[in-house]
C-alpha positions as CSV (number, residue, x, y, z in Angstrom):
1,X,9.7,-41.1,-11.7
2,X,7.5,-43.6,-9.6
3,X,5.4,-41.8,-7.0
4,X,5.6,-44.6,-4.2
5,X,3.7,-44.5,-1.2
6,X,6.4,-43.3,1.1
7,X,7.1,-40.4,-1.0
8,X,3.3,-39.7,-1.7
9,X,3.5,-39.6,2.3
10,X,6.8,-37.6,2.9
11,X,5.1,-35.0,0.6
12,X,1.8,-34.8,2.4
13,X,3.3,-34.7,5.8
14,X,5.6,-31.9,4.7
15,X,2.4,-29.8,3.5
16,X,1.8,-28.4,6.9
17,X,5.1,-26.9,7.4
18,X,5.1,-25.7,3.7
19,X,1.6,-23.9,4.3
20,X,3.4,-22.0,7.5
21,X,6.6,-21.4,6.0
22,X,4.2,-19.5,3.3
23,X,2.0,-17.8,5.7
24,X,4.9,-16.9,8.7
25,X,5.2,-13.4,7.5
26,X,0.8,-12.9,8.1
27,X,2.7,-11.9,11.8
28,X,3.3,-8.4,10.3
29,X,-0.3,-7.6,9.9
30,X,-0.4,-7.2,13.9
31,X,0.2,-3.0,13.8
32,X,1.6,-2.9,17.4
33,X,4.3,-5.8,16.5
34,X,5.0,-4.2,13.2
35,X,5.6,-0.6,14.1
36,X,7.9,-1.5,17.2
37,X,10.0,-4.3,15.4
38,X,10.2,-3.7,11.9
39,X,10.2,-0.4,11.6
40,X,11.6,-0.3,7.9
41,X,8.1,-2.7,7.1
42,X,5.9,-0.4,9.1
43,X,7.1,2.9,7.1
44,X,8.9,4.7,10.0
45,X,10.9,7.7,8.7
46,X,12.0,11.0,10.3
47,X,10.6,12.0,13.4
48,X,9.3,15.4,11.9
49,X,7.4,14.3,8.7
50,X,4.5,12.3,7.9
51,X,4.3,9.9,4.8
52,X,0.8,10.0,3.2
53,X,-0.5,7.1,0.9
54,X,-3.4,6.2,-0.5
55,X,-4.5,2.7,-1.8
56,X,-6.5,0.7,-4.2
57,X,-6.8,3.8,-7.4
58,X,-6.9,5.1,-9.8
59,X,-10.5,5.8,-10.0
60,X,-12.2,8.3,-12.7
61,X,-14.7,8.9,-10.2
62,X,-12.9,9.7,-7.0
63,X,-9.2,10.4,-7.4
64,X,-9.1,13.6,-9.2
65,X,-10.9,15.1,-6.2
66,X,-8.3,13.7,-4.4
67,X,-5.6,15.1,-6.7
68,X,-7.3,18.5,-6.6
69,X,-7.7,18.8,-2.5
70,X,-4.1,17.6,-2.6
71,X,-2.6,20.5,-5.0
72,X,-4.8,23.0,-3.1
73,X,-2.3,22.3,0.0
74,X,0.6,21.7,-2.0
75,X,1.0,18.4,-0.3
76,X,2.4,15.6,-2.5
77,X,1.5,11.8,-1.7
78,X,2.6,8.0,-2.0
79,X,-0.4,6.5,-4.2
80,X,-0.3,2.3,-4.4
81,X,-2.1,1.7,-7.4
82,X,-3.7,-1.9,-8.8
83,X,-2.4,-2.5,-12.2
84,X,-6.5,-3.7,-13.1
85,X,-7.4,-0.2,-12.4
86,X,-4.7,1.3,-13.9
87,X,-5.6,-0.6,-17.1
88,X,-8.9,1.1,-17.0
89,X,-7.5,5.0,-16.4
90,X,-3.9,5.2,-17.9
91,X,-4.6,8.8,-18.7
92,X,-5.4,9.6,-14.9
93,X,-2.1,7.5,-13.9
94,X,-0.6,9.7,-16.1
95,X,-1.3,12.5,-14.6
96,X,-1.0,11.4,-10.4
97,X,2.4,11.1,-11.7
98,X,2.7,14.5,-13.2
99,X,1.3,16.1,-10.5
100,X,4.5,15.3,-9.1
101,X,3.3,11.9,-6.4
102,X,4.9,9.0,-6.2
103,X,3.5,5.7,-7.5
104,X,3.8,2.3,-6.0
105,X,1.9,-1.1,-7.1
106,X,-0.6,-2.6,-5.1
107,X,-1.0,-5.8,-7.3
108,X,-2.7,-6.4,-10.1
109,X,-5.7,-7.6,-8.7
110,X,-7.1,-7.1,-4.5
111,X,-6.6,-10.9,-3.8
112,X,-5.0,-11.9,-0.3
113,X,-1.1,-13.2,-1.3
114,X,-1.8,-15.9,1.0
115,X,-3.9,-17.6,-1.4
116,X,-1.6,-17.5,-4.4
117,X,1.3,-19.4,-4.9
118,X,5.1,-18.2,-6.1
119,X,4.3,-18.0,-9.7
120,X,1.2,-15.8,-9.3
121,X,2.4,-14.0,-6.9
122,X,5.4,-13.3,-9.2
123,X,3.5,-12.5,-12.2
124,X,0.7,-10.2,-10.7
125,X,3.5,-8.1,-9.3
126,X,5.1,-7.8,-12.2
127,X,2.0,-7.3,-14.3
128,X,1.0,-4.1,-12.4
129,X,5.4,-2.8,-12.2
130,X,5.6,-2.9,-15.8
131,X,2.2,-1.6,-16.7
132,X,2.7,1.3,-14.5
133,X,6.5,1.8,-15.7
134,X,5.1,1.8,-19.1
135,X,2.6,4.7,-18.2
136,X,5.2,6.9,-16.3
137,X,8.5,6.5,-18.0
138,X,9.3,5.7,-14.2
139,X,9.7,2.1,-12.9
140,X,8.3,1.8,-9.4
141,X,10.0,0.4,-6.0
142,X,7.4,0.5,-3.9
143,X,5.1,-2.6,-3.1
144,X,2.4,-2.4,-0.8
145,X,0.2,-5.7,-0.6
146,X,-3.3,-6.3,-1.0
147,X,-5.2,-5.9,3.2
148,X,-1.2,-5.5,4.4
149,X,-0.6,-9.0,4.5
150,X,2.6,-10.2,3.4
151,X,3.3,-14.2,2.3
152,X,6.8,-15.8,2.0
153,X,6.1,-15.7,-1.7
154,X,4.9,-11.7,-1.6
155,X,8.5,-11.1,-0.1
156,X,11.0,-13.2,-2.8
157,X,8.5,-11.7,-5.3
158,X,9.1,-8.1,-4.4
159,X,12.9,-8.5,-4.0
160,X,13.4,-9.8,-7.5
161,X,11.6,-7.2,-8.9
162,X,13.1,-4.7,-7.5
163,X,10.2,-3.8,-5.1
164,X,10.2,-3.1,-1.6
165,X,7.2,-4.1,0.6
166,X,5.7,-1.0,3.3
167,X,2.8,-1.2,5.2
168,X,1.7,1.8,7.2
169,X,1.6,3.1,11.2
170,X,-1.7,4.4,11.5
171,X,-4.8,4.2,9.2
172,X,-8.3,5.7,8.8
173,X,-10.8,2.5,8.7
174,X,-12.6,4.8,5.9
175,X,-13.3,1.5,3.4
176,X,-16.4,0.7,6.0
177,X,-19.9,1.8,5.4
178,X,-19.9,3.7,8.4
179,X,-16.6,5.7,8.3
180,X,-17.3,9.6,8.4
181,X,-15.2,12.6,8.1
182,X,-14.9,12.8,11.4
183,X,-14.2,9.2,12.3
184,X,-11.5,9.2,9.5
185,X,-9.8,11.9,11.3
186,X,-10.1,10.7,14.7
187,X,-9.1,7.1,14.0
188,X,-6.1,8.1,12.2
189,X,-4.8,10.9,14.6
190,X,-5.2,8.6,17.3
191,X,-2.2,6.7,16.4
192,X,-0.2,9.9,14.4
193,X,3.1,10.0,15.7
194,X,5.9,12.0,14.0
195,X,7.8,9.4,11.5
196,X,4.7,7.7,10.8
197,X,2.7,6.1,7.5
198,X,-0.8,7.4,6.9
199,X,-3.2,4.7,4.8
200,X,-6.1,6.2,3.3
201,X,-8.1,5.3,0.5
202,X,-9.1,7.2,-2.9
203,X,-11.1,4.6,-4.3
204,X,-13.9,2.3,-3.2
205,X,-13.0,-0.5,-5.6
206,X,-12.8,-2.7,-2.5
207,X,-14.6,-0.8,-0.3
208,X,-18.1,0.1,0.7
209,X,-19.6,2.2,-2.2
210,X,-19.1,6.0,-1.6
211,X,-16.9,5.7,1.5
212,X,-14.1,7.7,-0.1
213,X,-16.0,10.5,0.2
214,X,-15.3,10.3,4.4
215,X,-11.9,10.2,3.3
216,X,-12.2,13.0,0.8
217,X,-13.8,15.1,3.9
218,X,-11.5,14.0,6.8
219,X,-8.4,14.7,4.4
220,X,-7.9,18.7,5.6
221,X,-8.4,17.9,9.0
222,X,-5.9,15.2,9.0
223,X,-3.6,17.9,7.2
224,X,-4.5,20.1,9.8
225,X,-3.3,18.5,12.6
226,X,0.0,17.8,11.0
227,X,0.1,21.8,10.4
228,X,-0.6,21.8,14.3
229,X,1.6,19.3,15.5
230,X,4.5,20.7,13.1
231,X,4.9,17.9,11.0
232,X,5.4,17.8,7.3
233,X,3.5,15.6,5.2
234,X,4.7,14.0,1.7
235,X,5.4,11.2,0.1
236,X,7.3,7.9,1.3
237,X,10.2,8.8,-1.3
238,X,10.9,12.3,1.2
239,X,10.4,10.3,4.2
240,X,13.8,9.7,5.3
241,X,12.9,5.9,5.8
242,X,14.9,3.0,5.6
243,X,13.4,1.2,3.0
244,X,13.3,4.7,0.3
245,X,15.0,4.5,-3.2
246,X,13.7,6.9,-5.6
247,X,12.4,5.1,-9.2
248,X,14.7,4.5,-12.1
């Protein structure tokens, strides 16, 4: 086929609208928009429980603490997982799983969806789904993306894989340098509402070196609270949200 100059220009001009059609669903990254119109997105489940994930693990260093604080309280969590990491520590995937948490993908690698196209979009997701299948006898369903922004790609991706995309309602800012125990706890709590989505962190693969140990700190008091408030806290797969289906 001939590329002639009206076609070479039909195809530039329709760039711009490709590039938005590809980047419309960046909209969801705004929390306030997300939690009051897409509920299912935002993690929103029943009104007396909590969901409580974690992102960016497994990490030899930091996780098992994690794990161990976690068992201590008998709480049970949603962990997203990069399929990179996972590579590294298939023995400590192993046993988040056996401990009885839930296990979603987080990618294969901590890029931004908005700069990769269909294809590797596609095959990251996949990468990380099977490797982590492989490791648990369990397939996962849940997706959640790298910095919670979502691409027109990210979403026909995770549907033909059998993944479904959540994001979270409230959120600890504990992957900065500065984050504390105590600033962990007060950021998230600030926006804690029964039904909600906790993000945390039990890994500073993509963080500022050490700053899961605010997290690890500000995790009981966060756990408190709920205790206080009367909400349960668990994993998404017990959270009575729209978008739950338990692995095959």
């Amino acid at each position: 086929m001939t590329v002639t100059p009206a076609l070479r220009g039909a195809a530039l001009a329709a760039l711009p609208v490709l590039a938005a059609v590809h980047a419309a669903p960046v909209v969801t990254t705004f929390g306030p928009l997300r939690n009051r119109a897409m509920p299912r997105l935002a993690g929103r489940g029943r009104a007396g429980h909590v969901a409580l994930t974690f992102d960016d693990g497994p990490d030899p260093r930091s996780t098992p603490l994690f794990l161990s604080a976690l068992a201590a309280r008998g709480v049970r969590a949603t962990f997203f997982l990069l399929g990179g990491e996972a590579r590294r520590s298939p023995g400590l995937v192993r046993e988040i799983a056996a401990e009885g948490h839930e296990i979603g993908v987080h990618g294969w690698l901590h890029r931004p969806l908005l700069l990769r196209g269909p294809r590797a979009t596609h095959d990251d997701l996949a990468r990380a789904r099977d490797l982590v299948g492989d490791l648990t006898g369990r397939r996962p369903v849940l997706f959640r993306p790298p910095y919670g922004v979502m691409s027109s790609a990210g979403h026909l991706a995770a549907r033909r894989l059998g993944l479904t995309p959540v994001l979270w309602t409230c959120w600890g800012e504990d992957w900065t340098a500065r984050a504390t125990p105590a600033s962990v706890h007060r950021t998230v709590v600030r926006d804690l509402r029964g039904g909600g989505t906790i993000l945390l962190h039990d890994s500073d693969c993509t963080s500022a070196p050490g700053s899961w140990r605010a997290t690890l700190g500000a995790l009981p008091r966060i756990l408190d609270t709920c205790d206080r408030r009367g909400l349960e806290v668990g994993p998404l797969c017990e959270h009575g949200w729209a978008g739950g289906r338990r692995a095959a």
